[in-house]
C-alpha positions as CSV (number, residue, x, y, z in Angstrom):
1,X,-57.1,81.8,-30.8
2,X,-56.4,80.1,-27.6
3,X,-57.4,80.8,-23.7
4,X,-54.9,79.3,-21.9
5,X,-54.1,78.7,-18.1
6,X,-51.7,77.0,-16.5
7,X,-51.0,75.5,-13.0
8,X,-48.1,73.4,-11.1
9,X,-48.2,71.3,-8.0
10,X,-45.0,69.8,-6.4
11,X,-45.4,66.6,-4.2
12,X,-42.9,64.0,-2.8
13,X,-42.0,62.3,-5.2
14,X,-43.8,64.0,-8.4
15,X,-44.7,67.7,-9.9
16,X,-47.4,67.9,-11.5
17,X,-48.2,70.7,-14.9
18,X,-51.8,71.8,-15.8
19,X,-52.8,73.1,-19.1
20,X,-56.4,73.7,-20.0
21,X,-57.5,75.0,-23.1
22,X,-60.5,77.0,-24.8
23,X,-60.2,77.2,-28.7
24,X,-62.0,79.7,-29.9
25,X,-61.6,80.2,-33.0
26,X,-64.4,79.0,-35.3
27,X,-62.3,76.4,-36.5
28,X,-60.4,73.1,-35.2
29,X,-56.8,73.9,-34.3
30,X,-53.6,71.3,-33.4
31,X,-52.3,71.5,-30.0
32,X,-48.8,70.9,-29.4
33,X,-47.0,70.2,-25.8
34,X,-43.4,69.7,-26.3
35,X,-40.5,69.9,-24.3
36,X,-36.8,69.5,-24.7
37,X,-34.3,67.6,-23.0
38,X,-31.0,66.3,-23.3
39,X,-32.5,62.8,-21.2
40,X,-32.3,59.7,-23.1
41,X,-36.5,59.0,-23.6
42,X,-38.0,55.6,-23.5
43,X,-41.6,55.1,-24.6
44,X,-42.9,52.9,-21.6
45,X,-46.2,52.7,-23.0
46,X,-48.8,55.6,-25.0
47,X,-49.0,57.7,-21.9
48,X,-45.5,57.2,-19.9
49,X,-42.0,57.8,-21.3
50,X,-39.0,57.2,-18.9
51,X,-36.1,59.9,-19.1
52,X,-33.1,58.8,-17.9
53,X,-29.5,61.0,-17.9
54,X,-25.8,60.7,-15.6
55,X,-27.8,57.2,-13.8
56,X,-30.8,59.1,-13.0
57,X,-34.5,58.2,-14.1
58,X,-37.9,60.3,-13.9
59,X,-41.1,59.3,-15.7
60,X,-43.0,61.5,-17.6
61,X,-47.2,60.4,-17.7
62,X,-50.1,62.0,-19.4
63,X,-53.9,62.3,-19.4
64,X,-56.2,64.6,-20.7
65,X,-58.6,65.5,-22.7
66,X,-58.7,63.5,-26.2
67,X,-56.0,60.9,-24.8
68,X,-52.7,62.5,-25.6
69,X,-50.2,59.4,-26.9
70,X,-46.5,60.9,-25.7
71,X,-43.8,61.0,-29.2
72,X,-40.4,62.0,-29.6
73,X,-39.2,63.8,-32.6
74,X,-35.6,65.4,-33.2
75,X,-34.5,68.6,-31.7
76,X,-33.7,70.0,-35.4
77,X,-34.4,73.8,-35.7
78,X,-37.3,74.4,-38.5
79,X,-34.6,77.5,-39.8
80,X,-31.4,77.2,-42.0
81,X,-29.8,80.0,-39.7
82,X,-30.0,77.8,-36.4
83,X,-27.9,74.8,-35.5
84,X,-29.7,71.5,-34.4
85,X,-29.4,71.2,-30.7
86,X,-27.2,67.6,-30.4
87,X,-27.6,65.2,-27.9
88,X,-30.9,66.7,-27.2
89,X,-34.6,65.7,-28.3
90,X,-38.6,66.6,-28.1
91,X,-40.5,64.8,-26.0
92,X,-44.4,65.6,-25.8
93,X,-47.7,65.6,-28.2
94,X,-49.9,66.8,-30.5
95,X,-53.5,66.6,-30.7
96,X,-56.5,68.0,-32.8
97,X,-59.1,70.4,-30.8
98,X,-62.4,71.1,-32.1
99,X,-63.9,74.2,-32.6
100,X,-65.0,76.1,-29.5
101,X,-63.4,73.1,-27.1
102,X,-62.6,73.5,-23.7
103,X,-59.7,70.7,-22.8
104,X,-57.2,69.8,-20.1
105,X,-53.9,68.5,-20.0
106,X,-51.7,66.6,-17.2
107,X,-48.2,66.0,-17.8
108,X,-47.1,64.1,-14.3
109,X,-43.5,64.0,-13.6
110,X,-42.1,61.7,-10.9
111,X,-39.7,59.3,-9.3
112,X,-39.2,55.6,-10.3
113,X,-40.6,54.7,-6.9
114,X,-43.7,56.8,-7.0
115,X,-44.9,56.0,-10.5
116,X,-44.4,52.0,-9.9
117,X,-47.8,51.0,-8.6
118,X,-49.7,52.7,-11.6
119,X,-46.7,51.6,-14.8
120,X,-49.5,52.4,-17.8
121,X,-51.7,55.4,-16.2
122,X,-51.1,58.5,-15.7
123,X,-51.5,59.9,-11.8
C-alpha cells in the first residue's frame, strides 16, 4: 500500500505538481507517473521533455527521489474492449520504491522562456 499526498503551485511562467510517497508495504513496489496528452513530446534530455501542439511549447522537468528519467510509451488501452486513443501518447515514469520508503516527486511545468536558463535540471 501507498500513503500518498499531493500538492500544486502556480507561478508566472510555471506550475509546479508534488507527489510524495510512503510504501508500506513490506515489499518494494513500482511507481508509475503518467500523463496523457495529445502534444507532440520531445525528450530534451533524462529529466525535460518539450510538448509542443497548434505552435505552442511547454516543458515538462522532473526531480525526485531515485532520479526519475521522463519516457514515452503509446496511448494503447491494456483491454480488447477499448479503442487506442490516436494522436495521443504517455508521457511520465516509472521507478522501483523500496520497502517502507518515503519519496518525493516534482514534475515542473513551464514556459519556453522560464525553463531556458536551467535546459537539463529540473526547477
Amino acid at each position: 500500500a501507498l500513503d500518498i499526498r499531493r500538492g500544486a503551485g502556480i507561478g508566472k511562467g510555471f506550475a509546479v505538481v508534488r507527489d510524495e510517497l510512503l510504501a508500506r508495504s513490506g515489499k518494494p513496489v513500482t511507481m508509475q507517473w503518467t500523463m496523457l496528452t495529445p502534444a507532440k513530446v520531445r525528450l530534451v534530455s533524462e529529466h525535460v521533455a518539450e510538448l509542443s501542439i497548434n505552435g505552442k511549447r511547454l516543458f515538462m522537468s522532473l526531480s525526485g527521489s531515485g532520479n526519475p528519467k521522463i519516457v514515452t510509451w503509446p496511448a494503447i488501452p491494456p483491454g480488447k474492449y477499448d479503442e487506442p486513443l490516436q494522436g495521443h501518447v504517455f508521457v511520465g515514469f516509472k521507478t522501483p520504491l523500496p520497502a517502507g520508503s518515503n519519496v518525493f516527486f516534482n514534475a515542473v511545468f513551464s514556459t519556453p522562456h522560464f525553463l531556458q536558463p536551467y535546459p537539463d535540471k529540473c526547477l
